[in-house]
C-alpha positions in Angstrom: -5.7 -6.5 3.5 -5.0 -5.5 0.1 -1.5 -7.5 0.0 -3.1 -10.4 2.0 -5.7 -10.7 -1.3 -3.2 -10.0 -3.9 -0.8 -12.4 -2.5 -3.8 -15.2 -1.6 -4.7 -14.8 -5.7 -0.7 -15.6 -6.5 0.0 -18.0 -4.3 2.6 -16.2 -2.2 3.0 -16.7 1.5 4.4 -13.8 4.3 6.9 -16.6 5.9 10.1 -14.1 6.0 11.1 -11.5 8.4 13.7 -8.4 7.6 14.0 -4.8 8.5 10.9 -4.6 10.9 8.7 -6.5 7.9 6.8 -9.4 7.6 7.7 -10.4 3.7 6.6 -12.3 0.8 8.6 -13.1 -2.1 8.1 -14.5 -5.1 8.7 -13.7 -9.2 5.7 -12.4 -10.9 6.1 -11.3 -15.0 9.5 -11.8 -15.1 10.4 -9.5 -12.1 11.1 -10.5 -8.3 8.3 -9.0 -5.9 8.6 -8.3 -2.3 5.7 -8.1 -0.3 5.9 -6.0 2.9 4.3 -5.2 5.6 6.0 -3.0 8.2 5.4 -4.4 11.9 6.9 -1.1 13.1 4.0 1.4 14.4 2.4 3.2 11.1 4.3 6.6 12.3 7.4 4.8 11.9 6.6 2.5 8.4 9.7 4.9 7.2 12.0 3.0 9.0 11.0 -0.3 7.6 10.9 0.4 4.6 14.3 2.5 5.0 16.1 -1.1 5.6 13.9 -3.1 2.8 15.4 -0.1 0.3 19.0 -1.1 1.5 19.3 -4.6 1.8 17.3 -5.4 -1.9 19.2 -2.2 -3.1 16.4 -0.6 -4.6 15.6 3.2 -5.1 11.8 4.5 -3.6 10.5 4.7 -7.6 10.8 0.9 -7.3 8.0 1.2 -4.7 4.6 0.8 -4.7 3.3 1.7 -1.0 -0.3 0.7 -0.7 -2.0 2.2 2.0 -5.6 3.5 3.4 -6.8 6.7 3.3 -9.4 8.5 5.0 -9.4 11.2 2.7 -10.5 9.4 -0.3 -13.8 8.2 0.0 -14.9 4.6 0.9 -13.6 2.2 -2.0 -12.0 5.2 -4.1 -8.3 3.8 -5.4 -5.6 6.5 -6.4 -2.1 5.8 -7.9 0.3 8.6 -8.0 4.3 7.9 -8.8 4.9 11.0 -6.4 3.6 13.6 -4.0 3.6 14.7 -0.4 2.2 12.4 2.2 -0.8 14.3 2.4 -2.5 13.5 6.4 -1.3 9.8 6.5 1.3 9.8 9.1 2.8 6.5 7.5 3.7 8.0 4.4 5.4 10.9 5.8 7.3 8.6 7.4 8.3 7.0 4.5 9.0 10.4 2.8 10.8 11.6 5.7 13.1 8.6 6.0 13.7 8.4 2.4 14.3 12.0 1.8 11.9 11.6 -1.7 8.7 12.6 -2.5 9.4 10.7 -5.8 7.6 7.7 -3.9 4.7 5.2 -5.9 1.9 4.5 -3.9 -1.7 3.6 -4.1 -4.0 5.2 -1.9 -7.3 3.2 -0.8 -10.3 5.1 0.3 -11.9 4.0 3.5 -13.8 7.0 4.1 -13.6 9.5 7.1 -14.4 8.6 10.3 -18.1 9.5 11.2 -19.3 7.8 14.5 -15.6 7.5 15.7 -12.2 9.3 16.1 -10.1 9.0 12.9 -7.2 6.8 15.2 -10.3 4.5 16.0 -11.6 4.3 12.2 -8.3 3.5 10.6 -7.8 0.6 13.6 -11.0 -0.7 13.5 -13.2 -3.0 11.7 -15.7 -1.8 9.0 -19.5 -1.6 9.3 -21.6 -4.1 8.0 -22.9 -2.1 5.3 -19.5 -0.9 4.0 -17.9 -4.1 3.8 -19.0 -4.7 0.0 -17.6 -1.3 -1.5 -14.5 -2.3 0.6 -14.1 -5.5 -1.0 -14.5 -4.6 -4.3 -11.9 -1.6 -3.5 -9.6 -4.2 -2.2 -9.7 -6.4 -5.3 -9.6 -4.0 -7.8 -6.3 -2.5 -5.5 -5.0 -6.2 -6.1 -5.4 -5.9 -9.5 -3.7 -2.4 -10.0 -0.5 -4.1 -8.2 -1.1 -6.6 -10.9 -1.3 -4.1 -13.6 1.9 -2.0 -12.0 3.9 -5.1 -12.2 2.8 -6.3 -16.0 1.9 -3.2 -17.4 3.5 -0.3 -15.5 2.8 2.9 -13.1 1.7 5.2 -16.0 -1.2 2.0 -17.3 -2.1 1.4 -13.7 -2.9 5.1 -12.9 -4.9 5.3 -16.4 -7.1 2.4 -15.6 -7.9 2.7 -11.7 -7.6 6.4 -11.3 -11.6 7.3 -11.3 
């Protein structure tokens, strides 16, 4: 949802596919973007993004996985330029396949699961209530992509880290 709204407020359309990926592309600030989104199942978003790494010949600091987080609360952004994958089964993936911790990525809170298993949470649809705090999480997300691209990791992670 986050890369839906950041590439609705560009412009940008998902009309590729490569490595397992639905992609966007476009130049934003002077530097080509790719937008990804894995189609592989999340325990296997390593893969994906394996190939992306290989065929645009990038290294993983050139990354910036977004991805939610049921161990931040609900709306909560964090941007780290490395780390362990922490509980997200995705970004060990990722780590795993790219043999790196040294991995950007901006974590979105959506809260732990309370009325539902965790597997259920992350698949499902919001409640009511929460659907404002999400929003505003995902548009402030959008804009700390923005930020990474203009600005860099180090000016993102000062201004949306809270």
């Amino acid at each position: 949802m986050v890369l839906d709204r950041f590439a609705e407020l560009h412009a940008i359309r998902f009309n590729q596919k490569r490595a397992h990926s639905k992609l966007a592309r476009s130049r934003l600030h002077g530097v080509e973007i790719v937008l990804a989104k894995p189609q592989t199942y999340m325990n296997l978003s390593g893969r994906a993004i394996q190939g992306l790494l290989t065929i645009y010949g990038l290294k993983p600091e050139n990354l910036l996985v977004v991805y939610d987080d049921f161990d931040l609360p609900l709306g909560t952004l964090r941007i780290r330029e490395r780390g362990s994958p922490g509980t997200h089964n995705g970004m060990r993936s990722i780590v795993d396949c790219l043999r790196s911790q040294e991995v950007p990525r901006l974590r979105v809170g959506i809260g732990a699961a309370e009325k539902t298993s965790a597997r259920d949470h992350v698949l499902g649809n919001f409640e009511s209530d929460d659907w404002p705090t999400f929003e505003v999480a995902r548009d402030r997300a959008a804009e700390a992509i923005e930020t990474f691209l203009k600005e860099g990791l180090a000016v993102a992670m000062n201004r949306y880290n809270r």
